[in-house]
VEXNUMAR-980292 format. One line per field, with one value per atom (N, C-alpha, C): residue number from 0; x, y, z; atom name; residue in one letter. Coordinates in steps of 0.1 Angstrom, whole numbers, plus 2048, in hexadecimal, padded with zeros to 3 digits. Layout:
% VEXNUMAR-980292
num NUM; ...
X X; ...
Y Y; ...
Z Z; ...
atomo CA; ...
residuo A; ...
//
This chain:
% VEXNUMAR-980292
num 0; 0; 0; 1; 1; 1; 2; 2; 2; 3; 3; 3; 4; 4; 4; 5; 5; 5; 6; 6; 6; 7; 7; 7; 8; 8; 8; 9; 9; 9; 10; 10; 10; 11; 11; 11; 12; 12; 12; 13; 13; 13; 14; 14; 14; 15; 15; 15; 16; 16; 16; 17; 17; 17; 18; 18; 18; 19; 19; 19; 20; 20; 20; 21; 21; 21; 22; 22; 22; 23; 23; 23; 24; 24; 24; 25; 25; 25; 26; 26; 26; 27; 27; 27; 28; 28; 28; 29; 29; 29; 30; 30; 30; 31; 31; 31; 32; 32; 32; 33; 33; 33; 34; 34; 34; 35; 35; 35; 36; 36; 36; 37; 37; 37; 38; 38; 38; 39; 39; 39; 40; 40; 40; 41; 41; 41; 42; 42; 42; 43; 43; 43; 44; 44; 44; 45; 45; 45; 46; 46; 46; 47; 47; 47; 48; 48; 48; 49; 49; 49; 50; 50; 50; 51; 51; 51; 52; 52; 52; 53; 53; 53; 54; 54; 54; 55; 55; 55; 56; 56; 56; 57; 57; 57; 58; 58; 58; 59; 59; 59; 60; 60; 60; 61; 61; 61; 62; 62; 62; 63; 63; 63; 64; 64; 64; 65; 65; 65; 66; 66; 66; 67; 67; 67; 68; 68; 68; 69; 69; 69; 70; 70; 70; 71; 71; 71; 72; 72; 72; 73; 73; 73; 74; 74; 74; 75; 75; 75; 76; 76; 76; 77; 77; 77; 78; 78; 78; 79; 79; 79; 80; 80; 80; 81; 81; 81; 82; 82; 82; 83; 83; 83; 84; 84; 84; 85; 85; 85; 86; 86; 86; 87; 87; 87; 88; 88; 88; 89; 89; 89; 90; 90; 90; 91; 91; 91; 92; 92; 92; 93; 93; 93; 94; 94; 94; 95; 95; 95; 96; 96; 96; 97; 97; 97; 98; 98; 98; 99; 99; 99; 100; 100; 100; 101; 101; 101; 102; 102; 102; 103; 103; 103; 104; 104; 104
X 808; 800; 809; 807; 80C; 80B; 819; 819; 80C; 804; 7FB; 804; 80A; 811; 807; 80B; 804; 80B; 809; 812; 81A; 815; 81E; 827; 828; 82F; 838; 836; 83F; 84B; 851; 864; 866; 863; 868; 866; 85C; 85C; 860; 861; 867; 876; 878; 887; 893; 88E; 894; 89A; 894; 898; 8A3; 8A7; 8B8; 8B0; 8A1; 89C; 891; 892; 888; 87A; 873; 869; 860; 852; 849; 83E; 838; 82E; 81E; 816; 80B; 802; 802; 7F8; 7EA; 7E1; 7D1; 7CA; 7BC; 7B1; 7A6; 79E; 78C; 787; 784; 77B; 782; 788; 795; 798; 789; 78A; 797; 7A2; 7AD; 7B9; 7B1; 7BD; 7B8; 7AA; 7AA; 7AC; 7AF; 7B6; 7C0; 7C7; 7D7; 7D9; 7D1; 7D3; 7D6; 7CD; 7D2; 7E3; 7E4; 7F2; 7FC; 7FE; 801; 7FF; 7F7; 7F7; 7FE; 800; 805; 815; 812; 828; 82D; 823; 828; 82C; 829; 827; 834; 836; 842; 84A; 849; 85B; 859; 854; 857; 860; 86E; 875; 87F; 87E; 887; 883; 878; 871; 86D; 863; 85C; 850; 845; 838; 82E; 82B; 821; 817; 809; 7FF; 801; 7F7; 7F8; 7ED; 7E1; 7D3; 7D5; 7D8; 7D6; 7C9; 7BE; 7B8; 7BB; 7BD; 7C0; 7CE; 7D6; 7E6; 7EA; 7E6; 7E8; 7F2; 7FB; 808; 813; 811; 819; 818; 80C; 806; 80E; 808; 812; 81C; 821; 834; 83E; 830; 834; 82E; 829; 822; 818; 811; 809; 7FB; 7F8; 7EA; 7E4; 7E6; 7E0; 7E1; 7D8; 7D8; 7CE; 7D4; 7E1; 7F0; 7F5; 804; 80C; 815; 81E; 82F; 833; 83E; 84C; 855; 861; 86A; 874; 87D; 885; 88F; 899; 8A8; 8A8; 8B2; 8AB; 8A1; 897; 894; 896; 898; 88D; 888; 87D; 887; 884; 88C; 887; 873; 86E; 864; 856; 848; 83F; 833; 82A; 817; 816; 80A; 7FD; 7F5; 7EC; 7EA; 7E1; 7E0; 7E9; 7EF; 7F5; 7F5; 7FC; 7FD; 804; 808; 80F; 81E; 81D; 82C; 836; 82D; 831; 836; 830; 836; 841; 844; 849; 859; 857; 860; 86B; 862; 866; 86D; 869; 86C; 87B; 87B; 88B; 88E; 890; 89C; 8A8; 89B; 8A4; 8A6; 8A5; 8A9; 8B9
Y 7F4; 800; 80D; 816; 824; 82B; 830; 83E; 847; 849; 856; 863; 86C; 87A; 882; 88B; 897; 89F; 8AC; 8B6; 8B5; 8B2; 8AE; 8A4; 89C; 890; 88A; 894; 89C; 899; 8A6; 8A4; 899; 88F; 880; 879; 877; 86B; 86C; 87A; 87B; 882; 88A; 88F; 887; 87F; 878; 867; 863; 858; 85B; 84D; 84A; 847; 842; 839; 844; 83E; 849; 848; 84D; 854; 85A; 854; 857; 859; 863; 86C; 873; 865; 86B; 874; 881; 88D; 889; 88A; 882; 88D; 88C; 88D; 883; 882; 87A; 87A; 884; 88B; 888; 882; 881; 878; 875; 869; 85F; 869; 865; 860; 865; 867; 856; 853; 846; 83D; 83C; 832; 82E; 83B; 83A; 832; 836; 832; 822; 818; 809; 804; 811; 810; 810; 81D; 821; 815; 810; 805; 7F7; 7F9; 7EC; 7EF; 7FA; 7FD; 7FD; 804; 800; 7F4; 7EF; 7E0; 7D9; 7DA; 7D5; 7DB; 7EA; 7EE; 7F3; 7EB; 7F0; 7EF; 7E7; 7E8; 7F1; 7F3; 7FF; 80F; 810; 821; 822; 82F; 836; 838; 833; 834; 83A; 846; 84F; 854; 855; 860; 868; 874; 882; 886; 88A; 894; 89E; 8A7; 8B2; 8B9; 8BA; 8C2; 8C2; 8B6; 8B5; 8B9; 8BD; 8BF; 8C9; 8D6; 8DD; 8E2; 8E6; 8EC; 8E2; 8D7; 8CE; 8CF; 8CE; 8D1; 8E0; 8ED; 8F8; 8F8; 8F2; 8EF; 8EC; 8DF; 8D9; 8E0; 8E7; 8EF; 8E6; 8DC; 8D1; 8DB; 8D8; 8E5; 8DB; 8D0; 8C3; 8B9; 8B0; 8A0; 896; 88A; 886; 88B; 88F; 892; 888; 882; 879; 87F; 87F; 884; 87B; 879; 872; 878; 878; 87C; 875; 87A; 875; 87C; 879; 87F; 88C; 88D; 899; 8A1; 89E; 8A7; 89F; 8A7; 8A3; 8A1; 893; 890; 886; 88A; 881; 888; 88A; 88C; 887; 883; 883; 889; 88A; 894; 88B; 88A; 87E; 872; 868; 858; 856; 84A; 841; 834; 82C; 81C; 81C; 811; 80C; 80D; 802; 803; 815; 81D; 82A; 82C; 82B; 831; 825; 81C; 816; 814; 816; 81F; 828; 834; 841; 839; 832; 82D; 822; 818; 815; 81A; 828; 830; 83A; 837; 83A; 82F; 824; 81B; 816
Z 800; 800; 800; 7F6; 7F7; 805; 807; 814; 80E; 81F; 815; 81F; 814; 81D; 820; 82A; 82A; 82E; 82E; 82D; 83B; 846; 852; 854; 848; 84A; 840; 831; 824; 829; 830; 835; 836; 840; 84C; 83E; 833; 82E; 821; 81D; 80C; 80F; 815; 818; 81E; 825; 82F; 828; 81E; 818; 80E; 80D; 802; 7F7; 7F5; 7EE; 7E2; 7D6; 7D1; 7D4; 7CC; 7D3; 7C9; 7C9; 7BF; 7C4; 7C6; 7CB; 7C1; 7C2; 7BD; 7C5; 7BB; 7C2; 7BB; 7C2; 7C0; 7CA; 7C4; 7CD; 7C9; 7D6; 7D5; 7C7; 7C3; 7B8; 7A6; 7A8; 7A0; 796; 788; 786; 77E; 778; 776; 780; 78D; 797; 79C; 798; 7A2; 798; 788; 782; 783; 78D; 78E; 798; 7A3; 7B5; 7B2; 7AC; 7AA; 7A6; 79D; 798; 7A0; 7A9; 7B3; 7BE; 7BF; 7CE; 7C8; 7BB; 7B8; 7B8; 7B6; 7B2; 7BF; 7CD; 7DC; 7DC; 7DA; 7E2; 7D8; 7CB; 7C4; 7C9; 7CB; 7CC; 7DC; 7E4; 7F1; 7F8; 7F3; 7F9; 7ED; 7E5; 7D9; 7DB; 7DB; 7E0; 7E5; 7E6; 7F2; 7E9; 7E7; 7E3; 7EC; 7E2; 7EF; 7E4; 7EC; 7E8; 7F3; 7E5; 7F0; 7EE; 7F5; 7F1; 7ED; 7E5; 7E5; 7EA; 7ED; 7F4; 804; 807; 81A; 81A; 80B; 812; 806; 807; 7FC; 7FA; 80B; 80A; 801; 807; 7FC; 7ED; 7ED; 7DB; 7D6; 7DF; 7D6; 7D3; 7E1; 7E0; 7D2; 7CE; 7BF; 7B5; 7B8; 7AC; 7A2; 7AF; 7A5; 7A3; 798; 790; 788; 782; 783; 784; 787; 78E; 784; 784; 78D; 789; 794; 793; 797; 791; 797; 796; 7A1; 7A5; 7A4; 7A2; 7A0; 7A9; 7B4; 7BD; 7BE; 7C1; 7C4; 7CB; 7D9; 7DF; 7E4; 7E4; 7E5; 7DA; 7D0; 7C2; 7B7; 7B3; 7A7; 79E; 797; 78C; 780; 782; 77B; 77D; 775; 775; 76D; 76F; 767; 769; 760; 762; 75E; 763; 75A; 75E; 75D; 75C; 74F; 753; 747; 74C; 744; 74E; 755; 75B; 762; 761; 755; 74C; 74C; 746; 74D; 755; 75F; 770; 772; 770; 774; 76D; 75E; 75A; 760; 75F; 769; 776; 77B; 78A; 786; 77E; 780; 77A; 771; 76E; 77B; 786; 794; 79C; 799; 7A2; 79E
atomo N; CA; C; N; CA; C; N; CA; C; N; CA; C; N; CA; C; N; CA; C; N; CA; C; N; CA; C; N; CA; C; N; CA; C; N; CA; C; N; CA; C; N; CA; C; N; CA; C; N; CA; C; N; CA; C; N; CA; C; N; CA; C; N; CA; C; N; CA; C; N; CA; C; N; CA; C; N; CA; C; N; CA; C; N; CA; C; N; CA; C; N; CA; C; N; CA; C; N; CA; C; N; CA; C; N; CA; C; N; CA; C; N; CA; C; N; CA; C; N; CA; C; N; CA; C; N; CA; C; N; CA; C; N; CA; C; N; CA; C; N; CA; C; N; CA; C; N; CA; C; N; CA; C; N; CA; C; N; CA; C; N; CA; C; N; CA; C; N; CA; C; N; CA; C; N; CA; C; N; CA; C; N; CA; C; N; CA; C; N; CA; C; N; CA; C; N; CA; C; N; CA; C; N; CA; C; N; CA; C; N; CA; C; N; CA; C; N; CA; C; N; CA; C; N; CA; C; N; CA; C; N; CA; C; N; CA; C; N; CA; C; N; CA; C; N; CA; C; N; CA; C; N; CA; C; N; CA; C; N; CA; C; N; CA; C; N; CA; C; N; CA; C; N; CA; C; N; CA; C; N; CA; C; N; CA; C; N; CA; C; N; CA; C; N; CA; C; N; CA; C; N; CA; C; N; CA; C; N; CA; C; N; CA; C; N; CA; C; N; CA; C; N; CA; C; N; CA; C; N; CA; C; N; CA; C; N; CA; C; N; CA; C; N; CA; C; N; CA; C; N; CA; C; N; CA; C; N; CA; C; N; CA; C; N; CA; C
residuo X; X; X; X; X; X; X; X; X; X; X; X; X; X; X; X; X; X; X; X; X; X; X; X; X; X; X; X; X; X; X; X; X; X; X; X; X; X; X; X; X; X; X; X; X; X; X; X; X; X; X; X; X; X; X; X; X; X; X; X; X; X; X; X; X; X; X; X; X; X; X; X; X; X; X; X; X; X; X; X; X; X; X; X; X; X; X; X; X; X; X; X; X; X; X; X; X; X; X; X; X; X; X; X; X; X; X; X; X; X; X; X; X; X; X; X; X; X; X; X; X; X; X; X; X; X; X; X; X; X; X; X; X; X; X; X; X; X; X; X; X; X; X; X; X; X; X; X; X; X; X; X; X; X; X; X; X; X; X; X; X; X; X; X; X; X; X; X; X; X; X; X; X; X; X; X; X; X; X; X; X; X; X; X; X; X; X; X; X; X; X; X; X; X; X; X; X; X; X; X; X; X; X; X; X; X; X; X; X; X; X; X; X; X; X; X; X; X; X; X; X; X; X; X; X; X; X; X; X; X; X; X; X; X; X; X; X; X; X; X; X; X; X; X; X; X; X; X; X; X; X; X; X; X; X; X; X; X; X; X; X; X; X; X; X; X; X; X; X; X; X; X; X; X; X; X; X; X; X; X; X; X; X; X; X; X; X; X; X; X; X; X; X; X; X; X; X; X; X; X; X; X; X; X; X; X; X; X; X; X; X; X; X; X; X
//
């Protein structure tokens, strides 16, 4: 199962890891955002011991959202070392994100 962040708990769990780090920004309302969420709960669970797999609400955690300047969702975020080094904007498949994800492993 994906980390769910929230803006008080951002630093400790995305700043603080050696490991990368892929951060879907989602809301409720969201119908592309929930074709993603399955994607996302399956890539936790494979690379849980390789990354740091997290959702983020954007409405319940907006300071995080400005921070990235996320303006639409789903946003998926790529980190590494604390540094954005991957994005994507949109649903796509799987094979996609997953892509993006061992080019940092």
């Amino acid at each position: 199962m994906a980390i769910t962040l929230t803006d008080q708990n951002f630093e400790e769990i995305v700043m603080k890891t050696d490991k990368p780090v892929v951060i879907d920004f989602w809301a409720e309302w969201c119908g592309p955002c929930r074709m993603v969420g399955p994607i996302i709960a399956e890539m936790a669970e494979e690379y849980k011991d390789k990354a740091v797999i997290c959702k983020l609400d954007v409405d319940s955690n907006p300071q995080t959202a400005m921070r990235f300047k996320i303006r639409n969702i789903p946003t998926i975020l790529f980190l590494k070392n604390g540094e954005i080094v991957d994005k994507q904007v949109g649903a796509v498949p799987k094979s996609h994100l997953v892509k993006k994800l061992e080019a940092l492993l």
